[in-house]
C-alpha positions in Angstrom: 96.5 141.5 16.3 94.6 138.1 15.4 98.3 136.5 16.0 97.8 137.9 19.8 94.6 137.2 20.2 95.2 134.2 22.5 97.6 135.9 24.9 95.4 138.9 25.2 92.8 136.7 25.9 94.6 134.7 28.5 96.3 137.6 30.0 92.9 139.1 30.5 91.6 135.8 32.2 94.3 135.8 34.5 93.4 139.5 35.7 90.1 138.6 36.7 89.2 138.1 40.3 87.0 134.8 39.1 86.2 134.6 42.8 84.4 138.3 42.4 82.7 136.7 39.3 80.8 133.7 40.1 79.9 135.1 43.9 76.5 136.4 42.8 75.5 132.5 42.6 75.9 130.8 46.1 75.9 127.4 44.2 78.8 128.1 41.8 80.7 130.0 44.8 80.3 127.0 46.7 81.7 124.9 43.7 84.5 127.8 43.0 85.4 127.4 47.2 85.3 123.6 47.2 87.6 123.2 43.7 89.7 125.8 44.7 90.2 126.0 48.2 92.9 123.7 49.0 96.5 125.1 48.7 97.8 122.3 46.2 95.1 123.1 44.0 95.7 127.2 44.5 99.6 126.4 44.0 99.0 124.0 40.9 96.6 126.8 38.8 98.6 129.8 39.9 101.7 128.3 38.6 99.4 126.8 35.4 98.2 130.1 34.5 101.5 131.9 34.9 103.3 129.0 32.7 101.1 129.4 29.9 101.2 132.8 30.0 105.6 132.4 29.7 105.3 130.2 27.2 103.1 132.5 25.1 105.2 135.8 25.9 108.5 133.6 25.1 106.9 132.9 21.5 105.3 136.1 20.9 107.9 139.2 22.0 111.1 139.7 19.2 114.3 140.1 19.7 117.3 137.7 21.6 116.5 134.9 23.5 118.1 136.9 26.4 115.7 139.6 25.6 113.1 137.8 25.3 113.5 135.8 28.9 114.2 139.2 30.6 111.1 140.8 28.9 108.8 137.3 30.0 109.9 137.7 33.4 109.8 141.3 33.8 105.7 140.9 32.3 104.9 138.1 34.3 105.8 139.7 37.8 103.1 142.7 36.3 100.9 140.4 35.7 101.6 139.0 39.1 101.4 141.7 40.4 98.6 143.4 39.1 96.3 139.8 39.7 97.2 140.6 43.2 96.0 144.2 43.7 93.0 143.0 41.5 91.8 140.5 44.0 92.7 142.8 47.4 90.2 145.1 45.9 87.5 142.8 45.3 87.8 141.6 47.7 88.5 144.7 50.0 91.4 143.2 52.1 95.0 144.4 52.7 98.1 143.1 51.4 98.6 139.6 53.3 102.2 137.4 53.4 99.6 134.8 51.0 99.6 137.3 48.7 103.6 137.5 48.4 103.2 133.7 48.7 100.7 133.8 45.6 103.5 136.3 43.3 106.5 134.0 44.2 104.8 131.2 42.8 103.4 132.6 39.8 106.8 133.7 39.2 107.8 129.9 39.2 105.4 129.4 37.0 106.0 131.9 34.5 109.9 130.3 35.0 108.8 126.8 34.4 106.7 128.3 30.8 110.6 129.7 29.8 112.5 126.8 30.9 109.8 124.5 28.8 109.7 126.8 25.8 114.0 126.5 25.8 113.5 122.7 26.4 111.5 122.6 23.3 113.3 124.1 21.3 116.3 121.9 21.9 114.9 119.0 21.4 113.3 120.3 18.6 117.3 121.7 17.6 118.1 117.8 18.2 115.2 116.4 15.9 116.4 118.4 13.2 120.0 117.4 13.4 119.0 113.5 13.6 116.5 113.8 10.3 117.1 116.5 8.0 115.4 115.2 5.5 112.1 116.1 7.4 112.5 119.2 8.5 113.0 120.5 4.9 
């Protein structure tokens, strides 16, 4: 469980409407709408938040690699998924092409989190085979 921790943790963090959160206080709203607000920065932390998350699902779920890319995907899009419907209802709104918008790129993300993960690992592959004497 302690070896989860962090992905539970993060996986929770993404669920939460943070909007719905900081709304009681007009001042840190404000600051929330102003840091927020623009679409790079909605496109940059969506795809953040959804690349951390692959990266930890890659290193945590067992079995093949092919397993474990199909099994990271497959979570992501629930959590994708499930951020979504969170955020229509605290929002109270209806399901909007933004909100297709929004899964598609936490999808990337979550992509770009398996595609670094696999990149790491080859280089990592690489290190070893250029100085086995430290990886011993």
């Amino acid at each position: 469980m302690k070896r989860n921790l962090f992905l539970i943790l993060w996986t929770l963090g993404i669920l939460t409407p943070v909007a719905w959160l900081v709304r009681p206080s007009p001042a840190v709203y404000r600051l929330f709408n102003t840091l927020f607000s623009p679409a790079w920065m909605h496109i940059f932390m969506h795809s953040l938040l959804f690349a951390v998350l692959g990266v930890l699902l890659m290193q945590r779920l067992p079995g093949t690699l092919a397993r474990r890319v199909g099994l990271t995907l497959a979570l992501v899009f629930c959590a994708a998924i499930l951020q979504e419907g969170f955020q229509l209802l605290s929002r109270q709104a209806v399901l909007h092409p933004d909100n297709l918008f929004d899964i598609g790129v936490d999808m990337l993300g979550g992509l770009l989190g398996i595609l670094a993960v696999l990149a790491s690992r080859r280089l990592a592959a690489k290190w070893a085979g250029r100085h086995p004497a430290l990886t011993q």
